[in-house]
N, C-alpha and C positions, 0 to 999 in steps of 0.2 A: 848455477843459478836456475829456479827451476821456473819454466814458461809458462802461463799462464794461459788458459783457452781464450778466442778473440773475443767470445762474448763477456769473460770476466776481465781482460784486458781492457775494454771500454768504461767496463762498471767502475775498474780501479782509475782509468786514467781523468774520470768524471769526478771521482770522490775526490782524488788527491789535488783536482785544479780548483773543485766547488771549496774547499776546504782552503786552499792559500787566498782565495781572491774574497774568502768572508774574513778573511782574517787581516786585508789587507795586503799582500805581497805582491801579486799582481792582477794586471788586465786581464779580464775573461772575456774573450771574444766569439766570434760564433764557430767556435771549435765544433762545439757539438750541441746538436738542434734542440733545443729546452731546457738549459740547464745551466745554473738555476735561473728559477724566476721570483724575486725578492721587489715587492712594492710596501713603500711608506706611504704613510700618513700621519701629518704631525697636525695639534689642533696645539696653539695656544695663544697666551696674550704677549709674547716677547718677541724678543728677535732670534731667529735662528739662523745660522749658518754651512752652509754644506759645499761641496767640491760637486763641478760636473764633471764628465767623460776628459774633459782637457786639465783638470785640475788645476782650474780656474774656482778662487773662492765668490762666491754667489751669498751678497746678505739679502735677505726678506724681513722687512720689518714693517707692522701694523701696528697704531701705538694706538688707537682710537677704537676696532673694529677685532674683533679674534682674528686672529690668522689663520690660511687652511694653505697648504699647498701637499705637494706629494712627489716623490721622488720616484720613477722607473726606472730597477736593472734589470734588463734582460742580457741575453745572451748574445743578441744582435745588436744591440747599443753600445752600452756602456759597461761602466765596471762598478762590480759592487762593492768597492771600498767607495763610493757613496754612503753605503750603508753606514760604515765605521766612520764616517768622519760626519756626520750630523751632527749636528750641538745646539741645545739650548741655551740661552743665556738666563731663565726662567730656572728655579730650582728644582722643579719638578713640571715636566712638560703633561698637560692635561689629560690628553690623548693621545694615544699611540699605537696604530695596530701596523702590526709586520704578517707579510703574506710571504711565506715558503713552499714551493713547490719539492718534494724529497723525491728526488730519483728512487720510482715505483712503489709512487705513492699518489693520493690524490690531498688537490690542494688544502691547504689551512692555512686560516684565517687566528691569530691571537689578537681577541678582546681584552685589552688593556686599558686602566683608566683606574688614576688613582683616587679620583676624589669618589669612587662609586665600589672603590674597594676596601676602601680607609673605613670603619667601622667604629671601633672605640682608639682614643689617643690620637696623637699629635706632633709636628715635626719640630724639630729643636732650632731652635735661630738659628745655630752652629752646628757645623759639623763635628760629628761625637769621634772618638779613637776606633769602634767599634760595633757593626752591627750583625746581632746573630738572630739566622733565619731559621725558624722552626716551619716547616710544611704538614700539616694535619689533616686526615682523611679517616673515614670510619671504617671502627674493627669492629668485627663478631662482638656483641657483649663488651667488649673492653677498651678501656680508653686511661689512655699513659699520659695525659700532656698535664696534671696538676702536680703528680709528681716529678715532673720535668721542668718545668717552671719551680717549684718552690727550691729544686736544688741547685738550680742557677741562682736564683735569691741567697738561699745562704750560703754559698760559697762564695760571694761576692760582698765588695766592702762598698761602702756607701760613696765615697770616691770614685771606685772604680762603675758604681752604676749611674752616674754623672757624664760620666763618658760614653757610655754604653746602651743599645736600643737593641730590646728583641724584639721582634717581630714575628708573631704569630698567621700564620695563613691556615685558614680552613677553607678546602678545595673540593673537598665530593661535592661527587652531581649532585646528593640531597642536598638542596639550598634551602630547605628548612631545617636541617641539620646543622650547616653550614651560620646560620645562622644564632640556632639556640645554643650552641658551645659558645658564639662571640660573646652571647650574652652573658651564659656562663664565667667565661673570662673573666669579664671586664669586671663585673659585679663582685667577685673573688679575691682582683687586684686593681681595687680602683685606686688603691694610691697612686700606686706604679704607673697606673695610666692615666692618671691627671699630668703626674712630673713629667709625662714624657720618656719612662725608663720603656712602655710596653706598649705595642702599638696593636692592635689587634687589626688582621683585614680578611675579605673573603673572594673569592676567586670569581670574577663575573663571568653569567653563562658563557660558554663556548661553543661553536660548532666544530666541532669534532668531526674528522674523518671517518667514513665507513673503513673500521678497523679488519673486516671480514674480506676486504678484495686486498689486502696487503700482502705483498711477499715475507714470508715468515724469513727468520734469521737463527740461529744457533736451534734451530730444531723448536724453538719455543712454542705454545699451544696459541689458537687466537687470542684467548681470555689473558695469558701471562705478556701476550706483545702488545695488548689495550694497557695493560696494566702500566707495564713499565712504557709505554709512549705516551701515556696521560700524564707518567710523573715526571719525563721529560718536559712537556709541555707546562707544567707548573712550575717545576723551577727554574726554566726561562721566565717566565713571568716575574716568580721572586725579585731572580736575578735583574731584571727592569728596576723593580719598583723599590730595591733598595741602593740602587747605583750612586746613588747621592746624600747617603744619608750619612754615612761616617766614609774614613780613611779605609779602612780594613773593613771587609767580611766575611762570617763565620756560617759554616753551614750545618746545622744538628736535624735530629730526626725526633718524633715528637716520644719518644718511650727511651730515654738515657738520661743519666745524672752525672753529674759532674762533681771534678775533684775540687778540695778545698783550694782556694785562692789560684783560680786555672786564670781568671784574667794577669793578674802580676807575673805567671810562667810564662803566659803568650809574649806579653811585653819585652820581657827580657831575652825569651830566647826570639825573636824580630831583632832585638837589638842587637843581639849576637851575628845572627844573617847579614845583616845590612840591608841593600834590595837586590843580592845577588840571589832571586828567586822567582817562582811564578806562584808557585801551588806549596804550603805547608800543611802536612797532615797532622791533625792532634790527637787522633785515636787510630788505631788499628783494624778499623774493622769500617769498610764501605764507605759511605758518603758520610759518615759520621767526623765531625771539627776537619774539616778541607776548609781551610784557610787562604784568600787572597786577596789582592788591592780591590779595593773598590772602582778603581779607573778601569779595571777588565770586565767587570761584570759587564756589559751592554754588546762587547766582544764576544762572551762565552754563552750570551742568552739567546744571539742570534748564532752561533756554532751548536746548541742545541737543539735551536729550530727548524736548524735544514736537516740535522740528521737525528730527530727524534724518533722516527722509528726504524734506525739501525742498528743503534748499537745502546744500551743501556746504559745510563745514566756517569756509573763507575768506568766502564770504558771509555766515554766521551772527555770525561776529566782528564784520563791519563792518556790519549792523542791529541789532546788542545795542548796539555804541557809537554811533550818532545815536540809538537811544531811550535811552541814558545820555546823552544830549547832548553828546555827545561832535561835534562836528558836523566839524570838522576833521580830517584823519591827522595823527597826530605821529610823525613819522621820523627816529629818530637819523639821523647820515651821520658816517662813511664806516658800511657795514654791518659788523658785527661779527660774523656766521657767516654762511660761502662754505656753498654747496651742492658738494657734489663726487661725489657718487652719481650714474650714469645709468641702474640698472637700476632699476626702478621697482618697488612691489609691487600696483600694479596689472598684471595679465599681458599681454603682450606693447606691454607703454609704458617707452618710455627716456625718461629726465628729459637732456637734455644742456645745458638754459640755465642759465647759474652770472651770480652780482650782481658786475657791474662797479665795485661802490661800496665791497667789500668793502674796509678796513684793513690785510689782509696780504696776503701773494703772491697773483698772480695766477694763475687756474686757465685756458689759452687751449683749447678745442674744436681741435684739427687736423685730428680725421680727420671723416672722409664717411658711415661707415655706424655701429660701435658694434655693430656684428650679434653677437647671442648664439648664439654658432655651439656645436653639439654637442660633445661632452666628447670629447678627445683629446689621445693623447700629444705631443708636439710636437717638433721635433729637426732637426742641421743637422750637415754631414760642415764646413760654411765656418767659418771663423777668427771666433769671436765677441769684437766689442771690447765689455770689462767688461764692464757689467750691460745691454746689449742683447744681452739672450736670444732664442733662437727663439720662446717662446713671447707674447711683447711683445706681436707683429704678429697672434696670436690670441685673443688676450683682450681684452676690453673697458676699455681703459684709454685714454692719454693719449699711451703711448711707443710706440719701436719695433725690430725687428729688426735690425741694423748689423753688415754682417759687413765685414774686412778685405780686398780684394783678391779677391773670389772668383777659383778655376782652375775650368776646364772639369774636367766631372766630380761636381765637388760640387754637392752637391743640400739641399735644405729642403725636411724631410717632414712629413706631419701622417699620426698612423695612428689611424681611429677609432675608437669604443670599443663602437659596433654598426653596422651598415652602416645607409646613409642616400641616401635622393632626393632633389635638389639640383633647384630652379628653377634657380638659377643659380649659376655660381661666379666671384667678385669678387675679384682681386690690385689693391693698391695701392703701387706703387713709391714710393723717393722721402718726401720732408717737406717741408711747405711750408718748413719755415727747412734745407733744404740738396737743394733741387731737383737737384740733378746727381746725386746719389748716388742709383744704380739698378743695377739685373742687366742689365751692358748685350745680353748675347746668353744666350737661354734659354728653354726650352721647357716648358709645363705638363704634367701628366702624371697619369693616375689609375688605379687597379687596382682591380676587385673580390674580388681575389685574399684569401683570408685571411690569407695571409703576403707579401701585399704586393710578388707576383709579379706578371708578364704584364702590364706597364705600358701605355697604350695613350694617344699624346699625343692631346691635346684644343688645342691650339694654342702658339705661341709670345707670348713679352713685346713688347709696345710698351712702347721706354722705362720697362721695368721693370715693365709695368701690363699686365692679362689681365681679360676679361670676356665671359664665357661667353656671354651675349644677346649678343655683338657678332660672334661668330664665324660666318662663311656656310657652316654645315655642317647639314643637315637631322638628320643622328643625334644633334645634341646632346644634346636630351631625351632621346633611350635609353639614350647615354653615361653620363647621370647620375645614373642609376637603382641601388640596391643596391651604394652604390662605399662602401670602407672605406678606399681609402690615396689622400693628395692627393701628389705630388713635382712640385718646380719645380728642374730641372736646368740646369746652369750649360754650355751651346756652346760656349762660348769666352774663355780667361780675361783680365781686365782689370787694368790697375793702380789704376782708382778704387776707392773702397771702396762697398761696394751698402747700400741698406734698401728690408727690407719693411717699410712701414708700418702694412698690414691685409688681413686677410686677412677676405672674408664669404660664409660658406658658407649661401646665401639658402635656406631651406625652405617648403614650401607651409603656409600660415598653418592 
C-alpha cells in the first residue's frame, strides 16, 4: 500500500469525508477547520421542508408573504446532508443560491433563478419521460447548436417529443451574446417553443472566483482550469434548473447529432436495466448522452460545486458513480450521438475525434490541419462542379474545392479581410478517396497590395500540394509579412479535374 505525504494525507482525508457528507452518508463534524462551508438560500411562495443537525423534520410555511429562510453547514455545526434533504413542495423553487467553499480555493457564490433564466418556452403541467440538456458557449467563428437541434427533431417522433423537453442553455460571459442566440433560437423554432418541446434559458451573471490564485491540478494552464471550472459551474446550474422537469435526464453538448429514433433505444434499453443503475452512457465519447434520474440531479449539482475546480467535469461523473456504487460503466452501443464539431470552446483546441460506435453515418477525419485561418473572401475564375465551392478548401469542415478541367490562367484567390503575418502557408491537393485529382501545373502567389496587385510568387504545386517551411528561399519570412491576397494560378491547362482540399494559413500562436 503505498503512504501518502501528511500534507496529501489531509488533502485526501478532506476530499473523501467533504464528498460522503454532500452526498449524504454521514456527519461532518469539526474534524478539520473549514471544510466545507455550504450556506442556502431558498426564496419562494410554498412550503419547504428540511432536516436539522438532530434530524428532526422542521416545516416552514408562508402562505400569505414569500418565504425566505436559510440553512447553515459548517463544519463546527451541523451536517450537510441538510443540504440533500431540502425540498420544495412548489415545482420549481424561485431562488436558489448555494455557497461552496473548495478546499484551495476561494469562495463562490451560484446565482440561480429560474424565472430570470427562462428566456423563450415554458413548463409542462406534467412531468415529461425526459429532459435533455444542451449547454452553449461561444466558438471562434463557429456555432453547431442549429444543426444540433434540428437532428434531435428529426430523429424524433412526435410522441416521443410530447414527452420530451430540451433545454437549451447559453452561458458565456457575453450576455449580449448570450442573448441574441436565445433570440435566434426561439424565432427558428417557435413551434417547438410555444408546445413546450424547447425551452431556451440563459445563465445569470455570476461572480466568479479569481481563477489566477487557484492551485492548478493535472499540470493544467490558468486559461484551461477557468475553462473547465466555469463549465463545472454551469452544469451544476443545468443540473438545478432541470431537477424537476421530467423522470430522466440527458446530458448533450451543443455540436453532435443524433441517431435515428435514439429516444425509443433509451426507453427500451432503461427497460431492460430496470433501476439497477446510477449513470447510463449513450455515446462514447465524454460528457456526451450521460444519462440519469432526475431525483440525483440536485445531489450531483452540489458534488459539482464543492469540487468544481478539481477535477473536470468527466471525472467528477465517474467518482459520484463508484461512491453511488455504481462500480461498473454501463454503455449502451452502437452510440447514439456522433460528435461532429472541431472547433472547440476552449481557445485554440480543435476537438477532431468522432465515436466509431455511433448507429448512424459515419463522420471520417480526411484532412491534416482543420486550421482556423482568418476571415476571407474566397473565389475562383475554374469551372466549379456543384456544391464543391471555393470556399470548401478554407473552412474548417470535412469537403472540398473540385474544379472541372482547370486552363491555364485560371486562378483560386482568397482576399483577406485585414492584412496578416503568416508562419507559414499550407496547400493540400488531392482526397484521400480521389488521389489523382490535383492542379497538375501551377504556381502560388501572394500580394500586399490592397487591391490585390503586384503579385509576387512564393513557389510552384508539387502534385497539387505547397508548403511554405518547405521552400529553399531565405525571404520567406519577409514574404509573409502584411500579405492581404493569397492566388494559386493555373501554368498549364489539363484534362483531369483538380481539388483543393485545404487550405492553412498558420499564424504565430
Amino acid at each position: 500500500m503505498r503512504i501518502l505525504p501528511r500534507g496529501r494525507r489531509k488533502e485526501s482525508l478532506v476530499l473523501f469525508l467533504s464528498t460522503c457528507s454532500v452526498l449524504g452518508f454521514i456527519k461532518l463534524n469539526s474534524v478539520i477547520d473549514g471544510y466545507p462551508h455550504t450556506s442556502i438560500n431558498l426564496a419562494g411562495e410554498n412550503k419547504a421542508v428540511l432536516l436539522n443537525k438532530n434530524y428532526t423534520a422542521i416545516v416552514i410555511q408562508n402562505s400569505t408573504k414569500r418565504m425566505k429562510t436559510s440553512v447553515n453547514v459548517t463544519s463546527q455545526s451541523t451536517t450537510s446532508k441538510a443540504l440533500l434533504q431540502l425540498v420544495t413542495k412548489s415545482l420549481h423553487s424561485e431562488t436558489l443560491k448555494t455557497t461552496m467553499l473548495t478546499p484551495g480555493s476561494t469562495e463562490f457564490t451560484l446565482n440561480f433563478s429560474v424565472s430570470a433564466s427562462l428566456q423563450y418556452g415554458h413548463f409542462r403541467p406534467q412531468k415529461g419521460f425526459l429532459t435533455i440538456a444542451i449547454p452553449s458557449v461561444k466558438r471562434e467563428r463557429y456555432n453547431y447548436i442549429h444543426k444540433t437541434i434540428d437532428s434531435l427533431l428529426a430523429n424524433s417522433s412526435p410522441k416521443d417529443k410530447e414527452t420530451v423537453t430540451i433545454v437549451i442553455m447559453f452561458s458565456d460571459d457575453d450576455t449580449e451574446w448570450n442573448n441574441e442566440r436565445a433570440l435566434n433560437v426561439s424565432e427558428t423554432y417557435d413551434e417547438y417553443i410555444q408546445s413546450g418541446h424547447i425551452q431556451v434559458i440563459t445563465l445569470p451573471p455570476q461572480q466568479y472566483p479569481d481563477f489566477n490564485i487557484m492551485p492548478t491540478t493535472y499540470n493544467d494552464s490558468v486559461e484551461r482550469l477557468k475553462w473547465r471550472s466555469k463549465q463545472n459551474i454551469h452544469y451544476a446550474f443545468l443540473f438545478k434548473y432541470c431537477h424537476n422537469i421530467s423522470d430522466f435526464y440527458m446530458h448533450l453538448e451543443d455540436d453532435v447529432v443524433a441517431a435515428k429514433n435514439y429516444i425509443q433505444d433509451i426507453r427500451k434499453y432503461k427497460r431492460i436495466l430496470m433501476n439497477n443503475w446510477f449513470l447510463i452512457r449513450f455515446s462514447n465519447m465524454g460528457f456526451i448522452g450521460i444519462f440519469f434520474k432526475s431525483s440525483n440531479l440536485l445531489t450531483i449539482s452540489d458534488f459539482f460545486l464543492l469540487f468544481y475546480a478539481v477535477q473536470p467535469c468527466d471525472f467528477l461523473m465517474n467518482i459520484i458513480a463508484k461512491i453511488k456504487l455504481q462500480e461498473k460503466e454501463i454503455r449502451y452501443r452502437p452510440s447514439l450521438f456522433q460528435h461532429h464539431g472541431i472547433i472547440s470552446s476552449l481557445k485554440n483546441k480543435k476537438q477532431l475525434i468522432v465515436d466509431r460506435y455511433f448507429k448512424g453515418s459515419k463522420i471520417t477525419r480526411r484532412k491534416k490541419y482543420y486550421n482556423l485561418n482568418p476571415p476571407a473572401e474566397v473565389d475562383t475564375t475554374m469551372v466549379v462542379y456543384e456544391e464543391y465551392t471555393a470556399d470548401k478548401a478554407y473552412l474548417i469542415n470535412d469537403k472540398y474545392f473540385w474544379a472541372v478541367s482547370p486552363q491555364k490562367g485560371q486562378t483560386y484567390t482568397v482576399v483577406l479581410k485585414e492584412q496578416q503575418t503568416l508562419k507559414a502557408l499550407v496547400i493540400v491537393g488531392a482526397y484521400p478517396t480521389k488521389k489523382t485529382d490535383y492542379i497538375q501545373n501551377g504556381e502560388v502567389q501572394i500580394s500586399s497590395s490592397q487591391h490585390c496587385s503586384d503579385w509576387i510568387k512564393l513557389g510552384e504545386l508539387t502534385k497539387g500540394s505547397f508548403d511554405s517551411a518547405k521552400v529553399k528561399n531565405p525571404d520567406i519570412p519577409v514574404l509573409l509579412r502584411n500579405i492581404t491576397c493569397i492566388q494559386i494560378e493555373v501554368t498549364k491547362s489539363q484534362n483531369e479535374w483538380a481539388i483543393i482540399s485545404e487550405l492553412a494559413l498558420k499564424r504565430e500562436e
